[in-house]
C-alpha positions, 0 to 999 in steps of 0.5 A: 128278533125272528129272521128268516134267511130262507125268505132272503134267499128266496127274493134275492133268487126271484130278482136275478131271475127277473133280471135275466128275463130282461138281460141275459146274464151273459151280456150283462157280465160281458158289457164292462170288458165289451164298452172298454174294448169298444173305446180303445179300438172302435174310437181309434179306428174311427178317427183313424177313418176320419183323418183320412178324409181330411188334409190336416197337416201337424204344422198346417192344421186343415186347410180345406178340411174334409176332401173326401177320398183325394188322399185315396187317390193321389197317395194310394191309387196313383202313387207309386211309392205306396204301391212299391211298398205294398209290394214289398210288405207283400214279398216279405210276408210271404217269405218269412211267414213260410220259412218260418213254418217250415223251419218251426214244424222241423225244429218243433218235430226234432224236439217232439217226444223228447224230454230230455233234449227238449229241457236243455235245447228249448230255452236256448231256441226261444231266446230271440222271442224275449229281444225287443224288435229294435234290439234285434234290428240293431243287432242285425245291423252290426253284423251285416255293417261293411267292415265290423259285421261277422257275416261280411267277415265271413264271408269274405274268407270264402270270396264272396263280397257282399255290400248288404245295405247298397243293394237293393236286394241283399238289403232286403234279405238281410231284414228278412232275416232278422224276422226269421230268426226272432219269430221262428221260436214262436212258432216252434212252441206252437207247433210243439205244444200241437205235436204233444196234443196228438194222441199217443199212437204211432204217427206217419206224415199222412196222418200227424199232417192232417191233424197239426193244420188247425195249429198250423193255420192259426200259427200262420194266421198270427204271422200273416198279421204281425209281419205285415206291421214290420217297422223297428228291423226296417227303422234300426237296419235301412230306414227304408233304403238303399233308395226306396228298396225296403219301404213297407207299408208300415214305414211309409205310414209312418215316414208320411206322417211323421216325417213328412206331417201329412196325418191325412195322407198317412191315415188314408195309407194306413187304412188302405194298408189294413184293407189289404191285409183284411182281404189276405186274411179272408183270402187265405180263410176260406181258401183253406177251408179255415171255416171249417176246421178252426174257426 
C-alpha cells in the first residue's frame, strides 16, 4: 500500500495553523500552568476576602454570618494593638532590609574578582540560608537567654548587663538580629552574581553603582517582601513579648486566629497586612524609578 508521509505533513501542518488562527499557540501552551496558578493562589485569596467579612469563629461557626467591613474597623482601624504591630513590622523592614544591603554589596565587593578567596570563604558565609527559620530563632534564643547565652556571657566580661527578652527594645534588636545574619547570604550571591556580570573594565564607584541598581532594587525588592512575613524568629524568641513589644503583623494574624479562633478578624488583619505591604512595594516601584530600569 502506496503512503504518502508528504500529504500527512502537509495536513498535520495546515491543523496547527488553523488552530493558531483561533488560539495563539502561546496561550494555549500557557493555560495549563496559568489555571493551576489560578486555583492555588486566586482561590485562596478569595476565600481569604470572604472570611474577612464574616465573623466566623473555629469554635462558634458564624453567628451573624457576613458583617461586612466591622472587622476592618473594630480590629484594624481602631485597634491598637494592630496598629503597634504595623508599626513594628514597618521598623523591622526598614532595619534589616538595609543592613542587610549594606553588609551583602560590602562582603559581595570583598569576594568580587576573586577566585581563590571566593572558593573557600563562600560556602562558610551562605551557611545560614540552608538553617530552617525555627532553627535560627532557637538558636538565637539560647545565645541571648540570661544566664547560658554567650552574648550576655560576653558581655557581662566588659560590664555591660543586658536582660535581652525583658526589654522592649533589646528584645526587638536581638530578632533583628537573627534576620540578619540568616538573609545576609542571599543577598551576598545576588550581588556577586551582579558584580561578575559587569563588563571587564576598570570600575570606580560612580560608574559599578549605577550599573548594580537593577540587581540592587530586585534584592530589596525580595527582602521587603520576605521580611514583612517575619513569624518562626518571633514565635522561637519572644512570641510577641515582653508585652506586645515584638508583635508583627504576621504573628498577630496568627495569635488571632489561631490562638484566639477569630478566623474572621485574622483574615481582615491579614488582608489589611498584604495592603500595606502592596502599597510599600508600589511606593518604592515608581519612587525609584524601577519602571524603567528592571521591570
Amino acid at each position: 500500500m502506496a503512503t504518502d508521509p508528504g500529504g500527512s505533513r502537509e495536513r498535520a501542518s495546515r491543523t496547527l495553523g488553523d488552530l493558531q488562527e483561533v488560539v495563539p499557540l502561546r496561550w494555549t501552551l500557557v493555560a495549563p500552568a496559568a489555571l493551576l496558578l489560578a486555583f492555588v493562589t486566586l482561590l485562596p485569596i478569595l476565600y481569604l476576602g470572604y472570611l474577612s467579612a464574616t465573623d466566623f469563629n473555629v469554635l462558634r461557626g458564624m453567628t451573624e454570618g457576613v458583617v461586612g467591613v466591622q472587622n476592618y474597623t473594630s480590629a484594624v482601624l481602631e485597634s491598637n494593638e494592630f496598629h503597634n504591630a504595623l508599626g513594628n513590622t514597618a521598623v523591622f523592614i526598614a532595619v534589616v532590609v538595609t543592613v542587610q544591603t549594606v553588609l551583602g554589596f560590602l562582603l559581595a565587593l570583598l569576594l568580587w574578582g576573586r577566585p581563590r578567596r571566593r572558593k573557600y570563604v563562600l560556602p562558610v558565609l551562605l551557611t545560614p540560608m540552608f538553617v530552617s527559620w525555627v532553627a535560627v530563632g532557637l538558636m538565637f534564643r539560647f545565645m541571648f537567654e540570661d544566664g547560658i547565652g554567650i552574648v550576655p556571657l560576653l558581655l557581662s566580661q566588659v560590664g555591660v548587663n543586658i536582660s535581652w527578652f525583658s526589654s522592649a527594645t533589646y528584645a526587638m534588636i536581638a530578632i533583628m538580629i537573627a534576620d540578619i545574619w540568616e538573609w545576609i547570604p542571599f543577598m551576598l550571591i545576588l550581588f556577586l552574581a551582579g558584580l561578575e556580570s559587569l563588563p571587564e573594565e576598570p570600575h570606580e564607584a560612580a560608574v559599578t553603582l549605577p550599573m548594580m541598581f537593577p540587581v540592587i532594587a530586585v534584592a530589596v525588592f525580595i527582602r521587603i517582601v520576605e521580611a514583612s512575613k517575619v513569624f518562626p524568629k518571633v514565635l522561637a524568641m519572644t512570641e510577641g513579648g515582653p508585652g506586645s513589644a515584638t508583635e508583627t503583623g504576621s504573628w498577630i494574624v496568627y495569635k488571632i486566629g489561631f490562638r484566639f479562633n477569630d478566623l474572621g478578624v485574622a483574615a481582615s488583619q491579614a488582608v489589611s497586612l498584604t495592603l500595606m505591604v502592596l502599597g510599600l512595594l508600589y511606593v518604592f516601584y515608581w519612587s525609584g524609578g524601577l519602571q524603567k530600569d528592571v521591570f
